[in-house]
GUKEMI-529538 format. One record per residue (C-alpha): residue number from 1; x, y, z. Coordinates in pm, whole numbers, m for minus. Layout:
+-----+--------+--------+--------+
! num !     c1 !     c2 !     c3 !
+-----+--------+--------+--------+
! NUM !      X !      Y !      Z !
...
+-----+--------+--------+--------+
This chain:
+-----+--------+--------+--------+
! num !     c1 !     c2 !     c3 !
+-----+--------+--------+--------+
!   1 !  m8671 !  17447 !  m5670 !
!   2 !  m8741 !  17804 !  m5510 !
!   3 !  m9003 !  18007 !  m5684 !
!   4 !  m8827 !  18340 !  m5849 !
!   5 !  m8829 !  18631 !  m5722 !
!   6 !  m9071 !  18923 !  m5891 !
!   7 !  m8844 !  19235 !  m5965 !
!   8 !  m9059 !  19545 !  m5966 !
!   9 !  m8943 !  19845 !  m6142 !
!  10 !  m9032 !  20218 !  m6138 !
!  11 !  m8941 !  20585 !  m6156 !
!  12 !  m8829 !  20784 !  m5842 !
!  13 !  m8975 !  21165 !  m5925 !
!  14 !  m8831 !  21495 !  m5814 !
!  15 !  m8968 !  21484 !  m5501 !
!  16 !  m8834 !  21128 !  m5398 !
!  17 !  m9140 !  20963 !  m5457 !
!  18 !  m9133 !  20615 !  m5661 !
!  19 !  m9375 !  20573 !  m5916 !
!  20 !  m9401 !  20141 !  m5991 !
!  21 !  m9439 !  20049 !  m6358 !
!  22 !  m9679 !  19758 !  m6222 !
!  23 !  m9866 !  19920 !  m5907 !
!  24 ! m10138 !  19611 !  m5952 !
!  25 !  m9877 !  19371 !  m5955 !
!  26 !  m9647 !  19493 !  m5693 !
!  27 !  m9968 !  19507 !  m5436 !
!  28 ! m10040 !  19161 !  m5535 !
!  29 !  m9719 !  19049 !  m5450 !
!  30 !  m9705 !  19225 !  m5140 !
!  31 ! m10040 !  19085 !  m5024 !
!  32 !  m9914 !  18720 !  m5037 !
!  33 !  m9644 !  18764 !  m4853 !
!  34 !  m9884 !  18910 !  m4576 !
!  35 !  m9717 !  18828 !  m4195 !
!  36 !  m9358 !  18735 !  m4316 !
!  37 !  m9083 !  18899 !  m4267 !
!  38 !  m8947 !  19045 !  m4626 !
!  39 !  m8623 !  19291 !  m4750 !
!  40 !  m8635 !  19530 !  m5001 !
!  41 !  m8411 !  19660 !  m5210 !
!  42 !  m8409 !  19966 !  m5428 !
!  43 !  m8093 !  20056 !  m5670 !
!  44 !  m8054 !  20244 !  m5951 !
!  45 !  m8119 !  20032 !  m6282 !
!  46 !  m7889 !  19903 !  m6465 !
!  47 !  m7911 !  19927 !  m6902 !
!  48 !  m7781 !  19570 !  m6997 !
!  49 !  m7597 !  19545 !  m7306 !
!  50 !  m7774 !  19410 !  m7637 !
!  51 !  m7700 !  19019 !  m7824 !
!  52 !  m7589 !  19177 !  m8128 !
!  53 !  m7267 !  19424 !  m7895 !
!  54 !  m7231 !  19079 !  m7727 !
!  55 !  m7223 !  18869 !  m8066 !
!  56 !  m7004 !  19186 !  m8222 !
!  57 !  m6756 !  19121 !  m7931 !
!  58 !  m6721 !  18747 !  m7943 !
!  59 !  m6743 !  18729 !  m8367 !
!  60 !  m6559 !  19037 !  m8474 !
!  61 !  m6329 !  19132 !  m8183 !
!  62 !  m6249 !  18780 !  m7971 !
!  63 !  m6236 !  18521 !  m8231 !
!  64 !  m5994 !  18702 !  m8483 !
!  65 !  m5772 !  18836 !  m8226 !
!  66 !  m5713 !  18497 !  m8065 !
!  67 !  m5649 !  18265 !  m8395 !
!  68 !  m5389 !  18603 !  m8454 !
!  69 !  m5229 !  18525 !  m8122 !
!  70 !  m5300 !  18153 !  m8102 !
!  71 !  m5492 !  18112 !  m7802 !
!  72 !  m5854 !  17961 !  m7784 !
!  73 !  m6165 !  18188 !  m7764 !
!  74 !  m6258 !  18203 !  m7395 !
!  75 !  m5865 !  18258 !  m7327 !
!  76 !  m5860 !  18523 !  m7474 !
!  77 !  m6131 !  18670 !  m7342 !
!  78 !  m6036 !  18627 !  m7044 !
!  79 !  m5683 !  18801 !  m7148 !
!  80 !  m5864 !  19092 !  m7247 !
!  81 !  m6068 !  19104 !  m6948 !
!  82 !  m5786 !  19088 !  m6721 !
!  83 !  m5612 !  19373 !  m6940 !
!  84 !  m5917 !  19565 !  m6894 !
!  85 !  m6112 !  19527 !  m6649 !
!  86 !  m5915 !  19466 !  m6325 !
!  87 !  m6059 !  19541 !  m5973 !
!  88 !  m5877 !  19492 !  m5636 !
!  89 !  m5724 !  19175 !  m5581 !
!  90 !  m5883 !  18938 !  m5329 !
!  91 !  m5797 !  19095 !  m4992 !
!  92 !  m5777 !  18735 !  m4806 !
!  93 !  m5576 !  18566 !  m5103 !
!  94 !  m5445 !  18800 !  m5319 !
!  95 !  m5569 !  18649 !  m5662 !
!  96 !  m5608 !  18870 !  m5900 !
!  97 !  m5948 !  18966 !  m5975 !
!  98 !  m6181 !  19131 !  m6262 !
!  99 !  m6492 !  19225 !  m6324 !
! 100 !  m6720 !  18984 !  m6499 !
! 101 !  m6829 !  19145 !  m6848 !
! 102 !  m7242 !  19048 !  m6727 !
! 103 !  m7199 !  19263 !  m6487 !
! 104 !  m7112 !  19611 !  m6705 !
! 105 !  m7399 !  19788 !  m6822 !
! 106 !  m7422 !  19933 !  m7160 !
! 107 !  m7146 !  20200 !  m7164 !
! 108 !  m6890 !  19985 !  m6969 !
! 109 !  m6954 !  19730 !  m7197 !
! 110 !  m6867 !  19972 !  m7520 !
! 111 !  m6555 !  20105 !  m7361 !
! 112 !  m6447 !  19786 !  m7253 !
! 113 !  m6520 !  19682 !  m7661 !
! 114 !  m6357 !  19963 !  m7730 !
! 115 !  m5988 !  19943 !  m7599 !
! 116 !  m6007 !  19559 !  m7712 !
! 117 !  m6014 !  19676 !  m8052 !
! 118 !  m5721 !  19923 !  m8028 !
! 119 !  m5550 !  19594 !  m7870 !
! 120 !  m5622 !  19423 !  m8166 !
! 121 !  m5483 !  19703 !  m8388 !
! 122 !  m5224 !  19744 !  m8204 !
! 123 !  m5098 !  19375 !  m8256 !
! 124 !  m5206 !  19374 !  m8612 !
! 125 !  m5538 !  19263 !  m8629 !
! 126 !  m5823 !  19476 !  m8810 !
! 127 !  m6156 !  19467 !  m8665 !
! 128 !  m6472 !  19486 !  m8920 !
! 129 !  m6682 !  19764 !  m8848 !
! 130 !  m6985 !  19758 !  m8657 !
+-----+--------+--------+--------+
């Protein structure tokens, strides 16, 4: 099994420098990869969304919408996610394509929350507050 991979995070300042939250850490890393070849990537970091907006979702918003409707859980999250968050279909087959609620950070992950609620009010279904 391949060892994980260290992520290193940090602060870029006004000036474009990047400040590392682990400096120490980082250098040790960097040392034992001494004489390989290695790739770096830097991206802007992402806020994941909390247990308790994903255990709101699935409780209060998936489960009473889909015994409304009659469908199981996961199909009707995957309904909703469909409904909501659509990308491009696949250029080389043309499936239809979404994008996978892990991969929305914290504000995408509200919105998305969001309109599934006004779903479920729309068809009937009252969702307990927060």
């Amino acid at each position: 099994m391949p060892e994980p991979v260290p992520t290193f995070l940090g602060r870029v300042d006004d000036r474009g420098r990047l400040a590392l939250d682990m400096p120490i850490a980082y250098g040790r890393h960097l040392q034992s990869l001494a004489g390989q070849f290695v790739e770096c990537i830097v991206r802007k970091r992402r806020s994941r969304r909390s247990s308790q907006a994903n255990a709101f979702y699935w409780a209060a918003v998936v489960t009473p919408l889909a015994e409304h409707l009659g469908y199981e859980r996961d199909e009707m999250h995957e309904v909703m996610a469909m409904r909501f968050l659509r990308i491009e279909d696949c250029p080389a087959t043309g499936v239809p394509r979404r994008k996978r609620t892990p991969k929305t950070d914290t504000a995408e992950f509200a919105d998305y929350v969001d309109r599934c609620i006004r779903l479920a009010a729309e068809l009937g279904v009252v969702v307990e507050d927060r």
